[in-house]
C-alpha positions in Angstrom: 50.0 25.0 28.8 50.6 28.6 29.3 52.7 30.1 32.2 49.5 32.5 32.4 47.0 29.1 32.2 49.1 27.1 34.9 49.0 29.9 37.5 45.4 29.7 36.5 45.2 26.1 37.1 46.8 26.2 40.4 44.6 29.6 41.9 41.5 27.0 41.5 43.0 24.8 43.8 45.4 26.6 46.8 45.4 30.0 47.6 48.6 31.8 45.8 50.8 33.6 48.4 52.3 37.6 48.2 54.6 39.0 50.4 52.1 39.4 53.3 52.3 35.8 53.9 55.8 36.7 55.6 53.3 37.8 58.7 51.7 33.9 59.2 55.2 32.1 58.8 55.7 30.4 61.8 59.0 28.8 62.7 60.9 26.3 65.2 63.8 28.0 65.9 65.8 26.2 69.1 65.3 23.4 71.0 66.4 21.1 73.9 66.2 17.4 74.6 65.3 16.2 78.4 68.4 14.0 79.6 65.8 10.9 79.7 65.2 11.7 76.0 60.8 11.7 77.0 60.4 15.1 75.7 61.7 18.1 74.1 61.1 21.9 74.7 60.9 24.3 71.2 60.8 27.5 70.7 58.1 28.7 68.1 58.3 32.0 66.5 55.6 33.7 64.8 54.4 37.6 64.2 51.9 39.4 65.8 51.1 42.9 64.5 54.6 44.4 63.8 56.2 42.5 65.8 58.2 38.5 66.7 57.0 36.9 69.4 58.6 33.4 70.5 57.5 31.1 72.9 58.2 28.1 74.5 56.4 24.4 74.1 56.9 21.4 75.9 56.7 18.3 72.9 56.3 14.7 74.5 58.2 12.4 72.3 55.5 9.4 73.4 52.5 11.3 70.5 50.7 13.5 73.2 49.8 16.9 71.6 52.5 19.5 72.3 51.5 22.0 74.8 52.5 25.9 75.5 54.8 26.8 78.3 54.6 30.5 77.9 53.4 33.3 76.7 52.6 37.4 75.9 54.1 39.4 73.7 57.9 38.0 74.4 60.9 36.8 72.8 61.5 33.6 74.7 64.4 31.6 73.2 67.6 29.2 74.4 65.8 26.9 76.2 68.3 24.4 78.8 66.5 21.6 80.6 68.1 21.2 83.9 69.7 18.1 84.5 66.7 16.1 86.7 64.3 17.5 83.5 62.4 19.4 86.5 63.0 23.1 84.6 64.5 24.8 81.9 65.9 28.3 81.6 65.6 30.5 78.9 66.3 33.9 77.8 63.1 36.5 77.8 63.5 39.7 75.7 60.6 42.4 75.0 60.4 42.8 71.1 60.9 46.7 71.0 64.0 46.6 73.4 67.3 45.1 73.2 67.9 43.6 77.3 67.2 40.3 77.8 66.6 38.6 81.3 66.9 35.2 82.0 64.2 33.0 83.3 63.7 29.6 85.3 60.4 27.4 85.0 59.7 24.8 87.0 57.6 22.5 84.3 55.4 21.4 87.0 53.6 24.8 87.5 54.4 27.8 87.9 55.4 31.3 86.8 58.8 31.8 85.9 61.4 33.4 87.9 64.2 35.3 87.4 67.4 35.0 89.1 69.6 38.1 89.9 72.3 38.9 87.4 72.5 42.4 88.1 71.3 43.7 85.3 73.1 41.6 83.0 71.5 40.3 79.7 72.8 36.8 79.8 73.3 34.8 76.8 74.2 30.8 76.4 72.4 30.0 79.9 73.7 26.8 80.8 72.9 24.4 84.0 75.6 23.0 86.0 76.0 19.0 86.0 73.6 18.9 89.9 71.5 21.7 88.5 72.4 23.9 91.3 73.9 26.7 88.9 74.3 28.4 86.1 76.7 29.6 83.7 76.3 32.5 81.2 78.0 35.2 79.1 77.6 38.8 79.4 79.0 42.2 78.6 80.7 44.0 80.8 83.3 46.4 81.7 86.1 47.1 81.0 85.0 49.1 77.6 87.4 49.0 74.9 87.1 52.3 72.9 84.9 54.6 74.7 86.2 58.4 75.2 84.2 60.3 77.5 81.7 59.1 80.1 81.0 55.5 80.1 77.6 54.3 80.1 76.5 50.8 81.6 76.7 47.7 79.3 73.2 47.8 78.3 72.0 51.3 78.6 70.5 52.0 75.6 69.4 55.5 76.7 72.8 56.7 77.2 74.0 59.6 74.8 76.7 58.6 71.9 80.2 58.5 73.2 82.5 61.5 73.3 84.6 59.4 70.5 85.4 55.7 70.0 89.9 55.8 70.2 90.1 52.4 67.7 93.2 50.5 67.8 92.1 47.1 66.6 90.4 45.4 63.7 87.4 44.0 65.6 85.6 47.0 67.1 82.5 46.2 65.0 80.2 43.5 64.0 77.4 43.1 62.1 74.0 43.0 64.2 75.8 44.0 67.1 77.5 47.7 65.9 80.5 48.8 67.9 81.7 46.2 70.3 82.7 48.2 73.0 82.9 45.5 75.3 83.3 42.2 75.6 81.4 39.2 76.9 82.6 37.2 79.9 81.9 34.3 81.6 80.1 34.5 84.8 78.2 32.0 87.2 75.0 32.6 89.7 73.3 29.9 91.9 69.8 28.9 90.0 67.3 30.6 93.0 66.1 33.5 93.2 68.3 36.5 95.3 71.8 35.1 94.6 74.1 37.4 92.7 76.3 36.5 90.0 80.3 35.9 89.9 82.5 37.1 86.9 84.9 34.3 86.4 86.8 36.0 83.5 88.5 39.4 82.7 89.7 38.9 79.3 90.0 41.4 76.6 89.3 39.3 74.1 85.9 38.0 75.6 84.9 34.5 76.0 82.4 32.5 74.0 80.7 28.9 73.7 80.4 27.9 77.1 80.5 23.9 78.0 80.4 22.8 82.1 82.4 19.9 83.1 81.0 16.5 84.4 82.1 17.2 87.9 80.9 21.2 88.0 84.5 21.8 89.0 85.8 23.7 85.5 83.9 25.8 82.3 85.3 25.3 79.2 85.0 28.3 77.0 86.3 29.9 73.8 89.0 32.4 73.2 91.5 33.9 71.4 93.9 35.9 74.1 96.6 36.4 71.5 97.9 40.3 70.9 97.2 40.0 67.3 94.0 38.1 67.0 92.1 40.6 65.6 94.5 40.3 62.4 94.3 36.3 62.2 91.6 35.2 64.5 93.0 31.4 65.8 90.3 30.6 68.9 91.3 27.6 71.0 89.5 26.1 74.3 90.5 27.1 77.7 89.1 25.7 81.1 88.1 28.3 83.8 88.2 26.7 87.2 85.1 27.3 89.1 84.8 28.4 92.9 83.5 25.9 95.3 80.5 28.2 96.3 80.0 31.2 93.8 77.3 33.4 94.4 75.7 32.7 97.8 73.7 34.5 99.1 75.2 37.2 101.2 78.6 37.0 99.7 79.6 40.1 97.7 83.7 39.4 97.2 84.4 35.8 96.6 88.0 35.0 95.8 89.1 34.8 92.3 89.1 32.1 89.9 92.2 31.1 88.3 93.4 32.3 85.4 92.3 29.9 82.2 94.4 27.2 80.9 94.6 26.3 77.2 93.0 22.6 77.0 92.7 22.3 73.7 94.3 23.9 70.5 94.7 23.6 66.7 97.3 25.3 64.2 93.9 26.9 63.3 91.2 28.2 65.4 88.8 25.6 67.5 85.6 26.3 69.1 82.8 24.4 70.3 83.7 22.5 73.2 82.2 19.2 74.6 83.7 16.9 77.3 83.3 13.2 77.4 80.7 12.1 80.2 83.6 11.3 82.5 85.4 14.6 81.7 88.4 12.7 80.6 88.1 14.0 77.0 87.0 17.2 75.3 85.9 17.3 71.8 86.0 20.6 69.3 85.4 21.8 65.9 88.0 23.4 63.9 91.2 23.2 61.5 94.6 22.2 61.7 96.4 24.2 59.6 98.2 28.0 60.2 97.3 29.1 56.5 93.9 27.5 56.3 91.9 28.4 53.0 88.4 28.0 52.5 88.6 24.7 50.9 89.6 23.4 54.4 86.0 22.1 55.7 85.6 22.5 59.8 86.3 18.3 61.4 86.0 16.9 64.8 89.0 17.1 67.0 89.3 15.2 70.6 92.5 15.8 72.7 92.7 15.5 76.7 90.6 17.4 78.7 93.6 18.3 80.6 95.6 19.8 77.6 98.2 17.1 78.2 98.1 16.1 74.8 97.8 17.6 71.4 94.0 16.4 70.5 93.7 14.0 67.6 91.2 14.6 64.3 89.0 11.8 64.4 88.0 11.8 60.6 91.1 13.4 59.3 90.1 12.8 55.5 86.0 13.4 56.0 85.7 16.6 53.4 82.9 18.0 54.5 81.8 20.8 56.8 80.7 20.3 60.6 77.4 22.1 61.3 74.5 23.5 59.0 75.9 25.2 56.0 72.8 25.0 53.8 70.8 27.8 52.8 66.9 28.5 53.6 65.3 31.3 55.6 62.7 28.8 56.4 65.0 28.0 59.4 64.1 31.9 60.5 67.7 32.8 60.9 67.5 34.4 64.0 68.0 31.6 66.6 71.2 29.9 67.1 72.1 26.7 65.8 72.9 23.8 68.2 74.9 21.4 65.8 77.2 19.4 68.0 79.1 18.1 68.9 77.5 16.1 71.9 78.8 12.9 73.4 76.7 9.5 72.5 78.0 7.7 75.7 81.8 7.3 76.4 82.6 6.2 72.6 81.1 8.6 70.2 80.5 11.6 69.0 77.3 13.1 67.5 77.5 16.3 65.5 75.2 17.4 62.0 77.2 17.0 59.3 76.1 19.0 55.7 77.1 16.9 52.7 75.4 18.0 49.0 73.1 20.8 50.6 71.6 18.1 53.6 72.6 18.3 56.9 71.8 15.6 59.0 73.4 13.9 62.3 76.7 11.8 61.7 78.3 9.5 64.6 82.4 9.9 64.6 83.4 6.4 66.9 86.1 7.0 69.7 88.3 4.8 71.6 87.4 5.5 75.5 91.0 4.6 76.2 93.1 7.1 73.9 90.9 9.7 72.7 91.7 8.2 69.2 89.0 7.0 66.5 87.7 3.6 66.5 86.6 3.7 62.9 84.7 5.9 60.3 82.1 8.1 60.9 78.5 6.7 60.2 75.6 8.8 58.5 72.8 8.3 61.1 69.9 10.3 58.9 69.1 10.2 55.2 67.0 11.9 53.0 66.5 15.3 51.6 66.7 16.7 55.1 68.4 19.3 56.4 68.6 19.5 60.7 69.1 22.9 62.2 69.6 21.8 65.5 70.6 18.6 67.2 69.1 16.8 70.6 70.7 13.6 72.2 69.1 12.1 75.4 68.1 8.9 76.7 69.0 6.8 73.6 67.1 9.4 71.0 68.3 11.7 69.1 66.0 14.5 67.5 66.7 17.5 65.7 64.7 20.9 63.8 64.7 20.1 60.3 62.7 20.7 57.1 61.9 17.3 55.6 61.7 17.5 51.4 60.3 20.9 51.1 58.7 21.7 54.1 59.2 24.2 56.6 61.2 23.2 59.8 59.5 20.2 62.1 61.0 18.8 65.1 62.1 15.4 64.7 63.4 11.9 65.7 65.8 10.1 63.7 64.6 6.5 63.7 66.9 3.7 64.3 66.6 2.9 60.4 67.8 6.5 59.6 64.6 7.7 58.8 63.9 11.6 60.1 60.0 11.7 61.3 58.3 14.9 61.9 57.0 14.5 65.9 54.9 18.1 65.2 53.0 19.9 62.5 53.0 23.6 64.4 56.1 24.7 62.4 54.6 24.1 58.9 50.9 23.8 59.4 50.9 27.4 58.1 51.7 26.3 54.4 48.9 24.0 54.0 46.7 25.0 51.7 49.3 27.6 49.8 50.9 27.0 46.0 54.2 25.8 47.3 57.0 25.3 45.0 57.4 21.5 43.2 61.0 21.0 43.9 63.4 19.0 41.2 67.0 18.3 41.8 68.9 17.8 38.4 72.8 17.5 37.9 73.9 20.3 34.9 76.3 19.6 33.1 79.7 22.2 34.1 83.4 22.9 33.1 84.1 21.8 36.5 81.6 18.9 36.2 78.0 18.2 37.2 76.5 21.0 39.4 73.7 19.9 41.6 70.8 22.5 40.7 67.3 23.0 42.3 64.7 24.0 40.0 61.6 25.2 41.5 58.5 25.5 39.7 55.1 26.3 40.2 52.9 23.8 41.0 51.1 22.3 38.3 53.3 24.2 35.4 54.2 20.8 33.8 57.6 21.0 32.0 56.1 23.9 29.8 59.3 26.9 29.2 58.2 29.6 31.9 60.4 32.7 32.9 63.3 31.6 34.7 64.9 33.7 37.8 68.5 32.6 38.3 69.0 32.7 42.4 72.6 32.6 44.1 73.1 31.4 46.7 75.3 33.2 49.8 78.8 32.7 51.4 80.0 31.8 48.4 80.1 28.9 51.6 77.2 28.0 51.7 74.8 25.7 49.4 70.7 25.6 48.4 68.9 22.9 50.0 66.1 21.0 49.1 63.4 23.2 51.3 62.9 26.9 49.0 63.3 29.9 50.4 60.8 32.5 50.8 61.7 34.2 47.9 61.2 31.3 45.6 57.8 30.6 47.3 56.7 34.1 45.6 58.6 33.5 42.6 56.7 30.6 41.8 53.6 31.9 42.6 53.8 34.7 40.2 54.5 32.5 37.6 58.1 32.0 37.5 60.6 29.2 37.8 63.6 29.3 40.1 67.2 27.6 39.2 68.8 27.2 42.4 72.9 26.3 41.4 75.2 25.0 43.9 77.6 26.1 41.7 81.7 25.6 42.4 82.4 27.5 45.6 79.4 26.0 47.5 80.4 24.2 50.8 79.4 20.5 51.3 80.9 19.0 48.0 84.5 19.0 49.2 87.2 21.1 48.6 87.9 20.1 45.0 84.6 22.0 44.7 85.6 25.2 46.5 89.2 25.9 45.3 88.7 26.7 41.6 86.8 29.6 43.1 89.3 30.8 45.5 90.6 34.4 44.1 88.6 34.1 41.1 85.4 35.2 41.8 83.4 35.9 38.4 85.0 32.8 37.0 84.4 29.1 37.6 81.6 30.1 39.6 80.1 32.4 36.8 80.6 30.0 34.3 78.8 27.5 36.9 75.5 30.0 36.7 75.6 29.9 33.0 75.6 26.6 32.8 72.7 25.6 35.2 70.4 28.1 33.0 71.6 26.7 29.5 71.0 23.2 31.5 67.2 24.6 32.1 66.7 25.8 29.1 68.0 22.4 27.4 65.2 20.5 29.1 62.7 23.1 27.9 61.9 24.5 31.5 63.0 28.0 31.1 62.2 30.6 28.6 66.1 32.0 27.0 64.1 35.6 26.2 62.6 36.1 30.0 65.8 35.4 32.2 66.3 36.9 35.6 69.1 37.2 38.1 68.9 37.5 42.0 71.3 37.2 45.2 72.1 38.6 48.3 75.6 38.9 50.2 78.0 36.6 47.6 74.9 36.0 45.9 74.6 39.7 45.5 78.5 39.7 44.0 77.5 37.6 41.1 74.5 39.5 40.3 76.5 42.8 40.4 78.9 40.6 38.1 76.7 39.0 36.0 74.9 42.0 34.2 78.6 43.8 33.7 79.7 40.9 31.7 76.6 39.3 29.7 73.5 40.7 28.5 71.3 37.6 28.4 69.2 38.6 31.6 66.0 40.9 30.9 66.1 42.1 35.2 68.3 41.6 37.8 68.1 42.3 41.5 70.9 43.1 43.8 71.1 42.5 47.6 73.4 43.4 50.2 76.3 42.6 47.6 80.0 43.3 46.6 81.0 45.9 43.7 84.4 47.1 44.8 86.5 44.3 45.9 89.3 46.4 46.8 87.3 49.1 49.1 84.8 46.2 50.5 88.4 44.9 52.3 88.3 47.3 54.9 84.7 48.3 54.7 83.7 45.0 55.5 83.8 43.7 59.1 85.6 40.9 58.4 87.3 41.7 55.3 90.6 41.2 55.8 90.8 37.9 57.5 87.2 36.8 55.0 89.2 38.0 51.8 92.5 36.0 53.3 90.4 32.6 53.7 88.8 33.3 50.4 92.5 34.1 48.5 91.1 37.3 47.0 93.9 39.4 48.2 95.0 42.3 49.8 95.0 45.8 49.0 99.1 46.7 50.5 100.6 45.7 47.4 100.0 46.8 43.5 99.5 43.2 42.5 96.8 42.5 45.7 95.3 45.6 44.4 95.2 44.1 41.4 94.0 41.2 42.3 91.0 42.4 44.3 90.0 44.9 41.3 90.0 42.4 38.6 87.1 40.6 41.0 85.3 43.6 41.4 82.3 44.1 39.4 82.7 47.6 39.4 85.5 47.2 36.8 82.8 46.3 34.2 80.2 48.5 35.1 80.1 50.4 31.8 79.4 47.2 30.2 75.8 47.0 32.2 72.9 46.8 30.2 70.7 45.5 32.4 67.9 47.1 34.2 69.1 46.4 38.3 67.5 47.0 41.4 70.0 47.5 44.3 68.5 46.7 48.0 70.7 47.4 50.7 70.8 47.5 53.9 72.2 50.7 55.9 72.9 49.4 58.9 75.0 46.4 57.2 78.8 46.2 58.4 79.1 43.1 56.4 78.5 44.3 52.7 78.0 47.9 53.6 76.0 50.4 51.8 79.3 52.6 51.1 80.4 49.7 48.7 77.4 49.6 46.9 76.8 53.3 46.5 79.5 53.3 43.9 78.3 50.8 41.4 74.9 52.9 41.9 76.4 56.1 41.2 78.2 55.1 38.1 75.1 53.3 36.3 73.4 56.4 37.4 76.2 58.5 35.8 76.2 56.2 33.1 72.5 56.9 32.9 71.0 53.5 33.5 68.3 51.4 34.3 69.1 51.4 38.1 67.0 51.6 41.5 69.1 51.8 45.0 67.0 51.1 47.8 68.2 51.6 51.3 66.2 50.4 54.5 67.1 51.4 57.9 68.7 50.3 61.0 68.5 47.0 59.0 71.6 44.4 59.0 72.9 41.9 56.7 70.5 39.2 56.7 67.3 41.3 56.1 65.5 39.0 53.5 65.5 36.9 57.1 65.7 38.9 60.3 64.5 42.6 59.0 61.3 44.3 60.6 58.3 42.7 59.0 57.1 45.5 57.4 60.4 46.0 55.5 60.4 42.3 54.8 57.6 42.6 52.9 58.5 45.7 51.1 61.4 44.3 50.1 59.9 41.3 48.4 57.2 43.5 46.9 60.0 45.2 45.2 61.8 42.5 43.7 58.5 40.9 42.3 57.3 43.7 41.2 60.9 44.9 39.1 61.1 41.6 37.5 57.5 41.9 36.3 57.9 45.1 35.0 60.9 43.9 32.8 60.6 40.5 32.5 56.8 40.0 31.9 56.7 43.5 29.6 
């Protein structure tokens, strides 16, 4: 059978999506478990018009039908359940405007109130232990870099700054712009007419808030040191909390204490949890001064008192804490809540990504010293991978795409199976041509490489044009769930090799280090080998190759055509040409390129070294028809970076398109307005059909 006669087949049979089918995804973004563990509230984003709108549902976890709590033309996310399971706060925001205001609901009826926080937008609401009050973060004076009048922390009408007078490294961060101040820590009583209570002043802000059992302390995240903005190491400080902050009435309450470090690594920490009794606190980072990339993120405990140096409680478990999987089914633009959370006095839950599935892992711990009890236990299997992660009342649930399937939330069953309590998240893909999913293990110089390989459904094993997709990071690794832009792939016709080739988080560090400062090597020779794998089993077509990626992915593309001519198209997002420029264009580029061993740019041989991983060094050697997409607003892989490898294949009078859209940020493919979205998968389809399909 044909490529042509297989898309044929399947059009009789489910409708074939474009790239207006971005405008009916629906996605479960957040989530939060009641303390009894009896139900669950979501948040469920979907588009109307031109716009995201998110809501919130209530989910019983006994089979009743989930049920809406809001509503309008909102962005209602972060949903906390208060402690008796009687409300849940939440952040409201107003699609075309960037404030947010924070809301109460009392689930027993109701409209939703909102407590004073002067103004503030408020982000990581979080009820106190007796529900009384709440803790957020916030910006707020002083400002860092401003010159000339000062406008309030979110006025959004005020006129550009005078100038910006920047003495640090971190003034700027992609999706936020110029961080001219700096988020603190503040507390307000949970009714309505109390005014909030700034606990910190801190010039390096605070973040990752966690209350204490007894409501008496906040632990939060910060790096106070004089040079962090040159080696970031966070660690976990506790913030005392006054007796009676924000009453009503009271306008100067005394100060809070200064913060205490509780709980610190040789490399940074964040994530704080205390131990029901508040005996213990639990964190999320490395040991090690001169940490590399190859060093996954563990589970640390130590005394909640800082008393004692905490303890790794898996020190040999090689693999990443947290989600580190790539789909944009998960929508990209809610937070993930991996853990850790405390299972009782004795254990510690946290999602875990091993091989491209994340799912929830139990790490024992002695009550008594802090100190593990015994190995950590896998409580999920599958081809899963859980977003975010719910523990109450005995259950644990999560937001996860099961197989291939767009995010559902779940419980994980006692015999580790993950069961999909909803159908609102992926409903919307029933009756589309979704991608039949294969995992195969290609054969490698570095050894087998797990690969994806998507395919239309009903092609059979006939050789179809093959698009070559990279993944990002280079951290982060495919999953078993597609992303959107292998949904349209395959229903144009084309197969999708997906290789978590060396560099890819959640295979162990053996994996990652060949790749360290040698980016175009092991990890190129990795792509090769997953398409001659493809071709081997008679799936893809060697004449109609293709190559796409964004961020890291976008590196190899750039890469790729400068050093092999077997690809017919390629498309390049958001990526890296000049390694030695993209150091301090980048927002995080000297600490990223650090971590990653790439090298600096203060020495000849660091210069050197950068250059001979640029792909702009062999961009005479591009043969390759390449369409650039690039985001303007992008402080991550800016557009200034990959102007130059434009202008030279344009110089060089080449097949070359350079595409810039807007106000848009890093993770567009994901998070970019809808319209753009679409025009940016129109594009790509629509280059590799010109060349590929010609």
């Amino acid at each position: 059978m044909t490529d042509t006669a297989a898309i044929s087949n399947r059009s009789r049979t489910s409708r074939l999506p474009d790239p207006d089918i971005l405008r009916e995804q629906v996605v479960l973004e957040e989530h939060d478990l009641a303390p009894d563990g009896s139900f669950a509230i979501v948040t469920r984003r979907s588009v109307e018009g031109e716009e995201y709108v998110s809501h919130l549902w209530l989910v019983p976890l006994d089979g009743a039908a989930p049920r809406p709590l809001t509503a309008g033309t909102v962005r209602d996310m972060e949903p906390r359940i208060s402690p008796d399971g009687r409300r849940v706060v939440f952040t409201r925001g107003i699609p075309t405007a960037d404030h947010k205001h924070t809301m109460v609901l009392d689930l027993d009826g109701g409209e939703p109130i909102s407590p004073a926080l002067g103004g503030l937008s408020a982000w990581d609401v979080m009820w106190s232990p007796d529900g009384a009050r709440l803790a957020f973060r916030a910006r707020t004076d002083p400002q860092r870099f401003i010159v000339g009048p000062v406008p309030g922390p979110d006025d959004k009408d005020a006129p550009e700054p005078r100038a910006r007078r920047v003495t640090t490294l971190d003034y700027r961060w992609d999706e936020t712009g110029y961080i001219d101040r700096r988020r603190q820590l503040f507390v307000v009583d949970a009714a309505e007419g109390s005014e909030p209570v700034q606990l910190t002043n801190l010039a390096c802000g605070v973040d990752a808030l966690a209350w204490r059992p007894d409501g008496r302390a906040i632990a939060i995240v910060a790096d106070p040191r004089e040079d962090a903005d040159l080696h970031p190491r966070t660690s976990i400080w506790e913030v005392a909390v006054p007796e009676a902050p924000g009453g009503a009435g009271e306008t100067d309450p005394a100060p809070a204490p200064a913060p205490r470090e509780v709980l610190s690594l040789a490399g940074p920490v964040a994530r704080p949890a205390y131990s029901p009794d508040g005996r213990w606190i639990a964190g999320v980072g490395v040991d090690d001064p001169d940490y590399f990339d190859d060093l996954s993120p563990t589970l640390f405990v130590g005394p909640a008192d800082g008393s004692a140096p905490a303890v790794a409680l898996a020190p040999d478990f090689d693999r990443p804490i947290g989600n580190w999987a790539d789909t944009d089914l998960t929508g990209w633009q809610g937070e993930s809540s991996p853990g850790p959370t405390w299972d009782g006095p004795d254990g510690v839950i946290a999602l875990v990504t091993d091989r491209g599935r994340a799912h929830p892992w139990r790490f024992p711990v002695d009550p008594a010293s802090g100190s593990p009890s015994g190995a950590p236990v896998r409580l999920a299997r599958g081809d899963v991978m859980a977003h975010t992660l719910g523990l109450g009342g005995g259950r644990i649930t999560v937001t996860a795409t099961v197989g291939e399937r767009p995010p559902e939330l779940c419980v994980v069953e006692p015999t580790g199976d993950v069961r999909p309590l909803t159908a609102m998240g992926s409903a919307w893909i029933d009756g589309l041509a979704w991608p039949e999913m294969r995992c195969v293990d290609a054969p490698g110089p570095g050894g087998p490489i797990e690969t994806w390989i998507a395919s239309p459904a009903g092609a059979g094993d006939t050789a179809l044009p093959t698009i070559v997709d990279v993944h990002g990071g280079p951290l982060g690794a495919w999953s078993p769930a597609p992303s959107l832009e292998v949904v349209l792939l395959c229903a144009r016709g084309y197969r999708v090799v997906l290789p978590n080739i060396r560099g890819s988080a959640s295979y162990g560090g053996e994996w990652i280090s060949p790749q360290l400062g040698e980016w175009g090597g092991p990890d190129a020779e990795d792509v090769h080998a997953a398409l001659d794998h493809a071709i081997a089993l008679g799936l893809a077509d060697p004449e109609r190759l293709g190559a796409l990626g964004l961020s890291y992915g976008g590196f190899m593309v750039n890469w790729l055509v400068g050093t092999t001519d077997r690809f017919r198209a390629a498309v390049s997002e958001n990526g890296v040409t000049n390694q030695v420029s993209a150091w301090a264009h980048s927002d995080s580029g000297p600490e990223y390129c650090r971590a990653a061993r790439m090298g600096d740019p203060t020495t000849p041989e660091g210069v050197e070294q950068l250059w001979r991983q640029s792909p702009l060094r062999n961009v005479a050697n591009v043969r390759t028809p390449l369409l650039m997409l690039q985001s303007e607003a992008d402080r991550r892989c800016p557009a200034a970076d990959n102007e130059q490898f434009f202008a030279a294949l344009r110089w060089l009078r080449r097949e070359v398109e350079f595409v810039l859209y807007p106000e848009e940020y890093h993770g567009i493919q994901a998070t970019g307005r809808i319209d753009r979205r679409i025009d940016r998968m129109t594009r790509m389809l629509d280059w590799f059909d010109r060349f590929i399909r010609a």
